[in-house]
N, C-alpha and C positions, 0 to 999 in steps of 0.2 A: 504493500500500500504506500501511496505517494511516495514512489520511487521512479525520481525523472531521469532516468539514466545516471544513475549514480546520484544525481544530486539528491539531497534531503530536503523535503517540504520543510519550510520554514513557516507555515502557516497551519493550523490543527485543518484537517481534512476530516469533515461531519462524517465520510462513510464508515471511518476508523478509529471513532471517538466512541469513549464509556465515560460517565460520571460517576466519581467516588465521591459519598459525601460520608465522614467518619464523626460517629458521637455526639450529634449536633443533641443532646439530649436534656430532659426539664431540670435534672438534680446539677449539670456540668454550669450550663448555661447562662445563667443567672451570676458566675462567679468571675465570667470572661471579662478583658476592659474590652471597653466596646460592644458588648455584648449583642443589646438589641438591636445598634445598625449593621452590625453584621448579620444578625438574624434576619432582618429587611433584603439586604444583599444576595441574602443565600436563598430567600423564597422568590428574588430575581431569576436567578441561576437556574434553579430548579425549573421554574414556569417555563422558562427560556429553552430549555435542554426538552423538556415535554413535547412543545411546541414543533421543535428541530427537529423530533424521533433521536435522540440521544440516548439510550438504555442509559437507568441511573440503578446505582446500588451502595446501598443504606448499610452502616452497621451500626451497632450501639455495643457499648462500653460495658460489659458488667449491669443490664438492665434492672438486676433486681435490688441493685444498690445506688444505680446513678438513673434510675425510670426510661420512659422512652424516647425517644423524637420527638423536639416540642410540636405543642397542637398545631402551630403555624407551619412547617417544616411539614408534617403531615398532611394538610390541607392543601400544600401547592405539591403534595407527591400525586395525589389520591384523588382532587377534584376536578370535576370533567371541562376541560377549557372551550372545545368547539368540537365539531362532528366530527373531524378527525381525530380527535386527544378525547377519548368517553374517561368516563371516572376509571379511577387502577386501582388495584389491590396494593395496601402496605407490608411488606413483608421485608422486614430489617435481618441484616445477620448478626447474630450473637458473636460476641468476642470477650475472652480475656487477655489474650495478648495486644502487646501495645500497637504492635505493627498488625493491621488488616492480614498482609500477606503470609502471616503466622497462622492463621486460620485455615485449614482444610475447607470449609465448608466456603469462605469467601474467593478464596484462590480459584474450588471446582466454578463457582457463580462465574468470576473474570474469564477463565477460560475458556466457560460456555459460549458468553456471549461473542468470543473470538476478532476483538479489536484490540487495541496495540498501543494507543494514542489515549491515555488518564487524566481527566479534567477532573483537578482533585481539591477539596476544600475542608475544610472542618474544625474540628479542637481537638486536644489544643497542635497548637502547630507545632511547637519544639520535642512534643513527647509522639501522642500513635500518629499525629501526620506526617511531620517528619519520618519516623521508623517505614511509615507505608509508606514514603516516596522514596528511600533509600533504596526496598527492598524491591518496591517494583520498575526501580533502574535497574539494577541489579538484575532483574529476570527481562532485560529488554523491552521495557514499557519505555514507551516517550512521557514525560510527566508534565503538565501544565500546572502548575500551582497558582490557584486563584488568590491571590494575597487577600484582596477586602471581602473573601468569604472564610478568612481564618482567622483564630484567636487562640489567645494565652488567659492567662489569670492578670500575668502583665506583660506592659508593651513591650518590656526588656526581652523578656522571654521570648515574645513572638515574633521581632526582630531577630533574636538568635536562631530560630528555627528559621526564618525565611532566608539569612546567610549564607547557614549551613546547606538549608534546598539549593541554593543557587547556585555554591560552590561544587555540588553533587549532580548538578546538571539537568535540572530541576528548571522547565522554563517560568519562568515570574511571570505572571500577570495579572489581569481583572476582571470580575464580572462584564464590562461591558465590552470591553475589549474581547472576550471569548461570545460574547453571541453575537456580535456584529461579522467576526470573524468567519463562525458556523455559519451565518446567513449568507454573507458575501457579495450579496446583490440588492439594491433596492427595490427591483423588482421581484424578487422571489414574494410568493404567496402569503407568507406569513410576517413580511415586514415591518406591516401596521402592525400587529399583537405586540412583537416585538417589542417595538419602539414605544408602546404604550408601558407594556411591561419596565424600560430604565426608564421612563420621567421620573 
């Protein structure tokens, strides 16, 4: 996939993109800086990724100690946006390990779906985001890191994670910057939703 003879796409290619969205959950959440504009951000992303036919995959933290997906996060997984996008099913993967990719059950999900390209956002970013974008360089993933859909407890922190991503090879970017990107054209069908979706 977006292999131009040899050259590497420099820009995420929708047919080979998966969204990770790790721990975004009610008991973490609350404790993030920044918390609820990134929770604003991430219900962006998500609608966005919906919209685009992006496969997204959810996991939570230790749910029986840190609860689930806050109720916003679940409302833009699960509600029907237009006749194309009907309501989905929520179905999160469990984890204890910090890294996603330590998971059996998350890894078989990723490699079901069969794309290569990780548009990856969540909490916190220096501990399981971080761990899962390491690991999923590491297994030849391309990683996109959404910076304004991550968060720490503090900014220190979540600066050092995004560092550490960058230097790991780890592409940095942003919410709007990735669905403008996925979209590509003004003209594509779902431009308006879009565009209504970041004001």
């Amino acid at each position: 996939m977006g292999d131009n003879g040899g050259m590497r796409s420099l820009t995420i290619q929708k047919e080979d993109a998966v969204c990770v969205l790790i721990d975004i959950q009610e008991r973490l959440m609350p404790g993030m800086n920044n918390g609820a504009q990134m929770e604003e951000t991430m219900v962006k992303l998500v609608r966005g990724c919906r919209l685009l036919d992006i496969p997204i995959l959810v996991t939570q933290q230790y749910s029986k100690g840190l609860g689930l997906t806050t109720a916003a996060v679940i409302e833009a997984l699960t509600a029907s946006m237009n006749d194309q996008v009907p309501e989905a099913e929520f179905s999160p993967i469990e984890k204890t390990s910090f890294s996603a990719m330590k998971e059996p059950e998350f890894t078989k999900a990723l490699e079901g779906i069969n794309r290569k390209t990780v548009i990856l956002a969540g909490v916190e970013a220096h501990v399981c985001v971080l761990q899962t974008a390491l690991h999923l360089i590491e297994a030849g993933y391309t990683v996109y890191g959404v910076l304004d859909c991550m968060s720490s407890r503090t900014s220190e922190n979540k600066e050092l994670g995004q560092i550490r991503m960058a230097q790991s090879g780890v592409i940095v970017t942003g919410c709007e910057t990735v669905l403008f990107e996925l979209l590509a054209d003004a003209k594509a069908s779902v431009f308006k939703q879009i565009s209504a979706i970041v004001k």
